[in-house]
C-alpha positions in Angstrom: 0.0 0.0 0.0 1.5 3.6 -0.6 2.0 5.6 2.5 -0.1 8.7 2.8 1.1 11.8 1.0 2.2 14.3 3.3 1.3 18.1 2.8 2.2 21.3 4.3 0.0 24.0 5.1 1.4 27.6 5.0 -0.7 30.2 6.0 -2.3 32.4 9.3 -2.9 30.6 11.9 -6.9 30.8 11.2 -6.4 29.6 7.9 -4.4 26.8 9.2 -6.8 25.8 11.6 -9.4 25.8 9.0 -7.9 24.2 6.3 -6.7 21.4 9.1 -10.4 21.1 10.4 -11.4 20.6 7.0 -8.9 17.4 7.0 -8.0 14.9 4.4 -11.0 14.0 3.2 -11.2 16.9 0.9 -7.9 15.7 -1.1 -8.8 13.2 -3.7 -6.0 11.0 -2.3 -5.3 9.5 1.3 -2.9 12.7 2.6 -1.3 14.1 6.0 -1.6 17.8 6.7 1.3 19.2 9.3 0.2 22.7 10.3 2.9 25.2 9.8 1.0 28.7 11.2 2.7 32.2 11.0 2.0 35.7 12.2 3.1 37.4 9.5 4.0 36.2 5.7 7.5 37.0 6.1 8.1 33.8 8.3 6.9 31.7 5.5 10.2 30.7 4.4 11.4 29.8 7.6 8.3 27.9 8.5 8.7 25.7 5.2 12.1 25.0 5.9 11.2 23.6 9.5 8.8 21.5 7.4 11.7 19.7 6.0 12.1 17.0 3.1 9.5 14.9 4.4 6.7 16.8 2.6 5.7 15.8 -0.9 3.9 19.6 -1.3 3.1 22.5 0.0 0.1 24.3 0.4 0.3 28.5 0.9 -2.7 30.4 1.8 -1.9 33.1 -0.3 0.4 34.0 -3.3 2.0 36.3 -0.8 3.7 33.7 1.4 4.2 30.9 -1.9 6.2 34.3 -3.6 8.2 35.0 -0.4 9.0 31.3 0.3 10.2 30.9 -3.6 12.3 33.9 -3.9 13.7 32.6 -1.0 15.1 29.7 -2.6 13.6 27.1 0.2 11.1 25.1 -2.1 12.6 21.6 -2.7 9.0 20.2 -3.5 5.7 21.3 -5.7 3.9 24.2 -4.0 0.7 25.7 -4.6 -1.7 28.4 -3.1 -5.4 29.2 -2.2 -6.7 31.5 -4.9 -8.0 34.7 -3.7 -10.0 35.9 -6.4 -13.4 34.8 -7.5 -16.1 34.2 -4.8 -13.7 34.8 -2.3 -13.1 38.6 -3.8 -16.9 39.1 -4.2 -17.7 37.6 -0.5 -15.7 40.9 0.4 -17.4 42.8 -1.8 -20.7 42.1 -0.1 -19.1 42.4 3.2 -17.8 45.8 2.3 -21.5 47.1 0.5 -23.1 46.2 4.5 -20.1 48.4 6.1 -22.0 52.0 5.9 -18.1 53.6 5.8 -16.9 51.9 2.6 -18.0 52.4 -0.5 -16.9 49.3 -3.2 -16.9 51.4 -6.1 -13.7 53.7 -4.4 -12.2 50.9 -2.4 -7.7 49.9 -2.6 -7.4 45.8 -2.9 -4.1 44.0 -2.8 -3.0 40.3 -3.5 -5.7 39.6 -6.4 -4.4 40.3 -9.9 -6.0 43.2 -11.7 -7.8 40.8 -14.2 -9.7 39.8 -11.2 -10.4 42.4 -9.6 -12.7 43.8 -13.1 -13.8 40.1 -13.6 -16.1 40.3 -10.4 -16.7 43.6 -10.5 -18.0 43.0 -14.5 -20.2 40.2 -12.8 -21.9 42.6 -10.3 -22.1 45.2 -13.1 -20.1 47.9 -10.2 -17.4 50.0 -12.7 -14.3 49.4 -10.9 -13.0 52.3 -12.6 -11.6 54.3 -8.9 -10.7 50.8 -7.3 -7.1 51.1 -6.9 -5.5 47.3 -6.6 -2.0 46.1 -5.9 -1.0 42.5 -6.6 3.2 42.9 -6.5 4.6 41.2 -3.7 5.9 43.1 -0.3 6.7 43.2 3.3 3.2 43.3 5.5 4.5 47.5 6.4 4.6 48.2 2.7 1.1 46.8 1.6 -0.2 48.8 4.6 1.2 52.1 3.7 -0.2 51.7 0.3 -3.8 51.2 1.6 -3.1 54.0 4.4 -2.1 56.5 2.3 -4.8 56.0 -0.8 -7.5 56.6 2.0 -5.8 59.7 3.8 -5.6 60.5 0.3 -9.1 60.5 0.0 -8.5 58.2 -3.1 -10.7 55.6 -1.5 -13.0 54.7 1.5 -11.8 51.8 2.7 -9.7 48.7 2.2 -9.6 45.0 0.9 -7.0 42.8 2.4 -6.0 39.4 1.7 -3.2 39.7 4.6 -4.3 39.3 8.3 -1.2 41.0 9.5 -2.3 44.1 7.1 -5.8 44.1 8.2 -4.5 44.4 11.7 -2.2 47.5 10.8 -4.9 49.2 8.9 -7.6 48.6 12.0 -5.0 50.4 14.4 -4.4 53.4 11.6 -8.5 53.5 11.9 -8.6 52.4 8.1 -11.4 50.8 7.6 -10.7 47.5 6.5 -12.3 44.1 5.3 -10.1 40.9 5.1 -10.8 38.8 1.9 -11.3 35.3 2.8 -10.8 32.3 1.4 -13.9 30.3 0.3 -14.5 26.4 1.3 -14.6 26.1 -2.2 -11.1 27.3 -3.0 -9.6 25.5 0.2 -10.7 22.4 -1.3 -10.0 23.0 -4.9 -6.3 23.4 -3.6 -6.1 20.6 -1.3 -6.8 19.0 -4.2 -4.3 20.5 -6.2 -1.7 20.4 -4.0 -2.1 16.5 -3.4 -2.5 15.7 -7.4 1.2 17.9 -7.1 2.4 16.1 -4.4 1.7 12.3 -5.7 3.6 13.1 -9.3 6.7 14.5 -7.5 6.6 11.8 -5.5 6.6 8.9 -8.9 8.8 11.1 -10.2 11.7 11.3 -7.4 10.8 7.1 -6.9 11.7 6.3 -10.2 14.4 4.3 -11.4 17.5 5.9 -11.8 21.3 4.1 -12.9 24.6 5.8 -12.4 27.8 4.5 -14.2 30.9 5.5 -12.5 33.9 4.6 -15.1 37.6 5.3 -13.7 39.9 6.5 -17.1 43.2 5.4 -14.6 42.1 1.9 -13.8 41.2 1.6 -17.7 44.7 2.3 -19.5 47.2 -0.4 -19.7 49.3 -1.6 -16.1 52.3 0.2 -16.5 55.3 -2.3 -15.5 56.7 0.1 -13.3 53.7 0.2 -11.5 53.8 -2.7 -8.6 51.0 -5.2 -9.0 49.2 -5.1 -6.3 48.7 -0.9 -7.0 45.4 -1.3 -8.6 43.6 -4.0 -6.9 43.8 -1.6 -3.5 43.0 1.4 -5.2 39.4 -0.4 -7.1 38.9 -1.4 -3.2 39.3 1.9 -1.8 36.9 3.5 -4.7 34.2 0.8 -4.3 34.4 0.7 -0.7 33.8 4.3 -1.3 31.5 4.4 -3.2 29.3 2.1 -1.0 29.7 4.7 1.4 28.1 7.1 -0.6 25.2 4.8 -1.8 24.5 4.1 1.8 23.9 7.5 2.3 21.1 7.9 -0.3 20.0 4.1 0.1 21.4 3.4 -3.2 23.2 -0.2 -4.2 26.6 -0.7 -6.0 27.9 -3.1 -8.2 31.5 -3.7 -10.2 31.1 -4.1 -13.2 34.6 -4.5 -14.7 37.9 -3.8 -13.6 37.2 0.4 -14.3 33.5 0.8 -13.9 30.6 0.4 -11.5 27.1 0.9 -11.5 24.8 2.3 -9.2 21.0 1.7 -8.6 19.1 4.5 -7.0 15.8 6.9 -7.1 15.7 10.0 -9.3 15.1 11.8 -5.4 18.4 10.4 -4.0 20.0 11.3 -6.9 18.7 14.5 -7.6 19.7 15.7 -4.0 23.0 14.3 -4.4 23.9 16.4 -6.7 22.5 19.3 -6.1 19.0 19.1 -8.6 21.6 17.1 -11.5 23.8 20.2 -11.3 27.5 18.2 -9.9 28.6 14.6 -11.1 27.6 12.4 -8.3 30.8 11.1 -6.0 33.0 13.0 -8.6 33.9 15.3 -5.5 34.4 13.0 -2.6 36.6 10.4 -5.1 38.5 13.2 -6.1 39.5 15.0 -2.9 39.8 11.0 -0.8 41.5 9.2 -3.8 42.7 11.5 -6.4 41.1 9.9 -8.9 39.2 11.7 -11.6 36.0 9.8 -13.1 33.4 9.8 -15.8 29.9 9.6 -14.9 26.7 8.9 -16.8 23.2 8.8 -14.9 20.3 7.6 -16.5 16.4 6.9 -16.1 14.2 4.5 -17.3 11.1 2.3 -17.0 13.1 -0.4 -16.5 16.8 -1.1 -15.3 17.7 -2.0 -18.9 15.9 1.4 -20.3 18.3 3.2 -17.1 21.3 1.0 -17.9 20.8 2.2 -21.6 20.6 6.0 -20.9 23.1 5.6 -18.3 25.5 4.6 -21.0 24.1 7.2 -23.2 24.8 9.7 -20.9 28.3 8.3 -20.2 28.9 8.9 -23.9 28.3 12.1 -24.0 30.8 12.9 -20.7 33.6 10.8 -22.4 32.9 12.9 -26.0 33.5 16.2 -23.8 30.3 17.5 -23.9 29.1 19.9 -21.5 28.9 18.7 -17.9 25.8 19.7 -17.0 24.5 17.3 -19.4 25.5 13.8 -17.8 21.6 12.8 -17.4 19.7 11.3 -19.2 15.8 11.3 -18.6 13.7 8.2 -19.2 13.0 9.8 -23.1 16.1 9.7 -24.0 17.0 13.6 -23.8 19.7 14.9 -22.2 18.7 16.4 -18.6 20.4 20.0 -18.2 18.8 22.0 -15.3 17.3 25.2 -15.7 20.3 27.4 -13.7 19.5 29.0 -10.2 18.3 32.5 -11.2 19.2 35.0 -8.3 15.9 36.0 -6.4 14.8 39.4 -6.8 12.8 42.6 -4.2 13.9 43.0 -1.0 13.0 39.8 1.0 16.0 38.1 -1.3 17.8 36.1 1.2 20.5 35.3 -1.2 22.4 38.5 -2.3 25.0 39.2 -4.9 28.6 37.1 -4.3 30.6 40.3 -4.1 27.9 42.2 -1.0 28.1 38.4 0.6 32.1 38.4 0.2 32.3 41.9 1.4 29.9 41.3 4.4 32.1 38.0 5.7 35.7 40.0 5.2 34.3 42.4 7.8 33.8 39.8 10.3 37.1 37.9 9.9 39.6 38.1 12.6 43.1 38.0 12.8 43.7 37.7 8.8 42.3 34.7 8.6 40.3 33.8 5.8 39.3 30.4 5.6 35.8 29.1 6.6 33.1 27.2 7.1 29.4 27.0 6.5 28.3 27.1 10.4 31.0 29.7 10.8 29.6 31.9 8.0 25.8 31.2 8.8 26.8 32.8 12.3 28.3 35.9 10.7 25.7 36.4 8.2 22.8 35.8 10.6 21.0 32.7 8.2 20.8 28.8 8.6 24.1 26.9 7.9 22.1 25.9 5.1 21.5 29.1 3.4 24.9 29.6 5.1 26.2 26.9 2.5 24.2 28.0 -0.7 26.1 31.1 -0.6 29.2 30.0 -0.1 28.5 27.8 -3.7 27.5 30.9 -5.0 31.5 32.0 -3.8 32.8 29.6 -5.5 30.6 29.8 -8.9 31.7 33.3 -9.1 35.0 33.0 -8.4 35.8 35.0 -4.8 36.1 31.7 -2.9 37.4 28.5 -2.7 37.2 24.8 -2.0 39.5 23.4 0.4 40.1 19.4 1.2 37.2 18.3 4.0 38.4 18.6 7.3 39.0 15.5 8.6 38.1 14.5 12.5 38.0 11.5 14.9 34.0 12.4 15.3 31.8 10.0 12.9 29.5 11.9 9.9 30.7 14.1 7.2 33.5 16.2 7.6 33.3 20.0 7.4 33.9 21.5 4.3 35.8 24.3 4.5 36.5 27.5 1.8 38.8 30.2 1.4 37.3 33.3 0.7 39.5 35.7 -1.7 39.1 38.8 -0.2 41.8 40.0 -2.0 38.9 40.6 -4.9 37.2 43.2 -2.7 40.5 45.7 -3.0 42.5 47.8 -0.8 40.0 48.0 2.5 
């Protein structure tokens, strides 16, 4: 039997509470909800990342917090939100025609696209044509100002919020104010949604995925100054390595000659190995432990021959010096190159340019020294070890830091990785 999916639930905690009283049985499949209630949108990010990789999707209450968690760079699984607009918009609308101090015709709205906005008022036959609406993203403070200063303006008579935290600001400024609720409908429409999302991501991280690890060094001819025994210890330190690594992502290994080894695993395990198919798998760790350099070839399929197949397919490609973000293959046959990580944009970016990040560690160093780590830099930069560790990548991509050899302790688990930043690149200081 499949286990239950398992989806998150983003939103205010009234939302929360309602969506998680409405319970599973408004999916269309057997599905978990784990409650993950804020007090204001910008703690969305934070709150899916304390979700973790156990959920198969996300559910948002509004675009707000899905935008925010996005830019953010913390979705590792399909996410989707309640829609705002529709009912839900004209819901408020009645709400606001019973309130004797707003009038809808000269009311500001925010969240709901534009296009909505004149769809529902079209369907009440209202012009909309001095309802002022905002649907770009911000911090709770700026949507606020926006509807405070349209009504001491005198622009409009009230306001139409999607955000609880706004509709609180706005009732303290003696705005008046009507929150725009979600309807039962919509709720359900995107439970629905976001369990359809999470059942496909999770097929698609389950299936079969084949990784061929061939070693160029173990495949030219034995030198005879070379002693004999030379290679048989070095193909038992790389496989008992690579067991090592496929233990980790609860992958299998198998020689298959004297320079090659395949590897059965999951797209998932894969895919977080190496960073969304971004870095050959093991390449690093064989690399910096033996000082080998290998060719890899990962492959999907149907079946383990169709994996095998594209595997080598893939493997092809590496060997013929093709680009290295091309050694996937999906289950078509096409070569898998990732889309790359586009920076996130506005003000709630919590990954900022290499050269600010660079500039803001080399004020925090001590005593000349320039080498670090991610829990180190996390602490500097006031963000997760994680995030901590994203940016030093981004370091490296750019070119003001770089990789040193692991650290190596006694203590079991992975050792640190550690990287040199190059401050030299920010200029006489």
């Amino acid at each position: 039997m499949t286990p239950d999916l398992t989806i998150g639930v983003v939103g205010p905690h009234d939302l929360v509470e309602r969506v998680m009283l409405m319970g599973h049985a408004a999916a269309p499949l057997p599905c978990r909800l784990v409650a993950a209630a804020y007090r204001d949108e910008q703690e969305a990010p934070d709150k899916v990342t304390r979700l973790g990789p156990g959920v198969d999707a996300c559910l948002f209450a509004s675009p707000v917090p899905y935008d925010l968690a996005r830019r953010s760079g913390v979705l590792t699984m399909p996410a989707t939100y309640v829609q705002l607009g529709g009912a839900a918009l004209v819901a408020a609308l009645a709400k606001a025609a019973l309130d004797t101090r707003i009038d809808p015709q000269r009311v500001s709205i925010d969240v709901v696209s534009r296009a909505d906005v004149e769809e529902a008022y079209t369907d009440l036959g209202i012009p909309a044509t001095d309802v002022h609406s905002r649907d770009e993203p911000g911090a709770t403070g700026t949507i606020a100002a926006y509807h405070e200063r349209l009504a001491r303006q005198g622009a409009t008579s009230g306001a139409l919020t999607c955000l609880p935290a706004v509709a609180e600001r706005l009732h303290a400024a003696g705005v008046p104010v009507i929150r725009i609720r979600p309807t039962s409908a919509a709720v359900r429409t995107a439970l629905h949604t976001a369990a359809l999302l999470g059942a496909h991501h999770r097929l698609e991280e389950s299936q079969l995925t084949v990784v061929l690890v061939e070693v160029p060094t173990l495949r030219e001819p034995v030198r005879r100054a070379a002693p004999r025994y030379w290679r048989d210890e070095l193909r038992l330190s790389l496989h008992r390595l690579l067991v090592q690594e496929a233990n980790r992502i609860n992958a299998t290994v198998w020689p298959i000659d004297d320079h090659s080894y395949l590897v059965t695993a999951t797209r998932g395990s894969i895919a977080a190995a190496t960073d969304g198919f971004r870095v050959l798998p093991f390449a690093a760790r064989i690399r910096d432990e033996l000082g080998l350099a290998v060719e890899v070839g990962v492959g999907m399929g149907r079946t383990t021959h169709d994996a095998e197949s594209h595997a080598r397919a893939a493997l092809a490609r590496t060997q013929a010096g093709k680009q290295a973000q091309g050694f996937a293959v999906d289950r078509e046959g096409r070569a898998l190159i990732p889309a790359p990580r586009m920076p996130p944009t506005g003000s709630n970016a919590l990954k900022p340019k290499g050269v600010e990040v660079l500039a803001r560690l080399a004020a925090k160093l001590e005593g000349g020294d320039t080498v670090v780590d991610a829990e180190g830099a996390g602490k500097m930069l006031g963000v997760t070890p994680r995030t901590a560790r994203r940016l030093l990548r981004t370091l490296v991509d750019e070119g003001l830091a770089w990789p040193l050899p692991p650290n190596r302790t006694p203590q079991p688990g992975r050792p640190r990785q550690l990287y040199r930043l190059i401050v030299e690149k920010l200029g006489p200081r």
